[in-house]
N, C-alpha and C positions, 0 to 999 in steps of 0.2 A: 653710666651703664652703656654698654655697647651691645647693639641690638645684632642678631644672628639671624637673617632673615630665613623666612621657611620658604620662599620658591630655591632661593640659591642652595641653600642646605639641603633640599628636598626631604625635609619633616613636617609633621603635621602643624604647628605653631611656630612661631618665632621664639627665639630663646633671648632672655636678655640676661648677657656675662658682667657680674662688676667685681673686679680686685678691691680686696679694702684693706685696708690698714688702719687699726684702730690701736692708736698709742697709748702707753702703761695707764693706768690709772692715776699714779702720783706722778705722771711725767707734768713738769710746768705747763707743754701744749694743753694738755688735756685740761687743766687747774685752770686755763685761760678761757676755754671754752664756754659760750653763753647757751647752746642745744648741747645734750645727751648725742653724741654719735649712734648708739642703738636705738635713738628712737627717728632718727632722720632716716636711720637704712629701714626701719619697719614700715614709714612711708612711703619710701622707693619703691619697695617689695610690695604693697599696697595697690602701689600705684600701675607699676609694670606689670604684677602679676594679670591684673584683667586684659591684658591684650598678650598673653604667651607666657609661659616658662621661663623661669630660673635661675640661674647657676650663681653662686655666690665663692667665693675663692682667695684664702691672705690671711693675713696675721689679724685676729681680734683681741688678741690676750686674753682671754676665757678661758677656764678652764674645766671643763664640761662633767668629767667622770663620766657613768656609766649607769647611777643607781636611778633617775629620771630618763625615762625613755623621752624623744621628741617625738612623740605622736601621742593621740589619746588609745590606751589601749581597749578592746572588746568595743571601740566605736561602730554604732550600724544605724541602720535606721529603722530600727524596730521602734514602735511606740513614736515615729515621727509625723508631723501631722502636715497635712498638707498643704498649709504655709509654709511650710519649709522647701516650698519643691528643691530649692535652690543647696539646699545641705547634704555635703559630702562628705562621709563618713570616711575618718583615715584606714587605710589600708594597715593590716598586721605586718607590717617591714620585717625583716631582718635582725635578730638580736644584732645591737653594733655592742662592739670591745673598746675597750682602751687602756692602755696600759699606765695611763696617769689615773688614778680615782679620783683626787682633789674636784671639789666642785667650788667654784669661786662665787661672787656674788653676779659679776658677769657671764661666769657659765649659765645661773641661774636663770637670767634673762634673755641671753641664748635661748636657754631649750624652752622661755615662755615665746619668742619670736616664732621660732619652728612650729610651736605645736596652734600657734594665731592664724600662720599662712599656710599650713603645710608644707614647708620647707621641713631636709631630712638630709641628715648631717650622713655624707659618704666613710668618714674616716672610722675604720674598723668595725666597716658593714661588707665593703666590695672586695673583688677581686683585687691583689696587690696588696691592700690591707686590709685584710682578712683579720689582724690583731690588732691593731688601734695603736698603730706604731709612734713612738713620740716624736716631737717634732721641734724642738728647742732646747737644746742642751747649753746651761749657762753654769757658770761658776757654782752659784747654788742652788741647783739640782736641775732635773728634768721635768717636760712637760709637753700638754701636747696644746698648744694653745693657735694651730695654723689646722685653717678645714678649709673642705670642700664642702658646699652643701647644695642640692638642687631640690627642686619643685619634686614632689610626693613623686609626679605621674612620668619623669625622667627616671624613677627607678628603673 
C-alpha cells in the first residue's frame, strides 16, 4: 500500500492506494499459492482502513455482474442499540451498471469484501463510466474483471 498523506493532500484522512494483480484462477502461480490472495487484501483493507481511506485499483480477474449490490441495502440504524455506538449503516450509493452480467465465484467474494469493509466498487457508478464499460477483451469474449474501488465515504 502506498499511503497518501492527508496534510500533503490537504483531505481530511489519509488515503491508502494499492495496485493489485490477482492472477487467473488455473494460472500455475495461483495453483502454487499457500494464502487465498482475497483474503491477504481483506486484511490489508482491515488493517489500513482504521487509520484512513481506501483506494483499491488492477486486474482481479472477478467477475462481478450487477444483480448483488456491494453494499447492504435499506441499512440504518433503526432498531440499533447502543452497543453498537460504533456501527455505520451503508449509505444507498448509486445504482452501478455493467456491461458484463457473468458473476464468477471471485466476483462473489468480491462483493462479500465490499460489503465487510465498505468498500464500493467505482466501475459503472461514476462519471466516465457511467455504464460499466468492459475492460478485457480476449479471444474468448469480453469482460470487465479491472476495478477501481474506494472506501464508502470517498464517494
Amino acid at each position: 500500500m502506498v499511503k497518501l498523506c492527508s496534510t500533503f493532500f490537504s483531505t481530511t484522512e489519509d488515503i491508502y492506494l494499492c495496485f493489485i494483480y490477482n492472477p487467473p484462477s488455473n494460472s500455475s502461480y495461483t495453483q502454487s499459492l499457500d494464502e487465498n490472495i482475497f483474503d491477504l487484501l481483506e486484511t490489508d483493507i482491515e488493517k489500513y482502513s482504521k487509520s484512513g481511506s481506501i483506494i483499491l485499483a488492477g486486474d482481479l480477474n472477478s467477475r462481478k455482474g450487477t444483480k448483488q449490490p456491494d453494499f447492504i441495502e435499506g441499512d440504518n440504524r433503526n432498531g440499533v442499540n447502543q452497543i453498537f455506538n460504533n456501527f455505520d449503516p451503508d449509505i444507498n450509493v448509486p445504482v452501478r451498471y455493467s456491461m458484463d452480467e457473468t458473476i464468477s465465484s471471485r466476483g462473489k467474494f468480491l462483493n462479500d469484501i465490499c460489503i465487510e469493509t465498505g468498500l464500493r466498487i467505482l466501475n459503472g457508478r461514476t462519471t466516465g463510466d457511467s455504464i460499466g464499460q468492459l475492460t478485457c477483451y480476449t479471444p474468448n469474449g469480453c469482460s470487465v474483471v479491472d476495478y477501481f474501488i474506494v472506501s464508502e465515504n470517498l464517494l
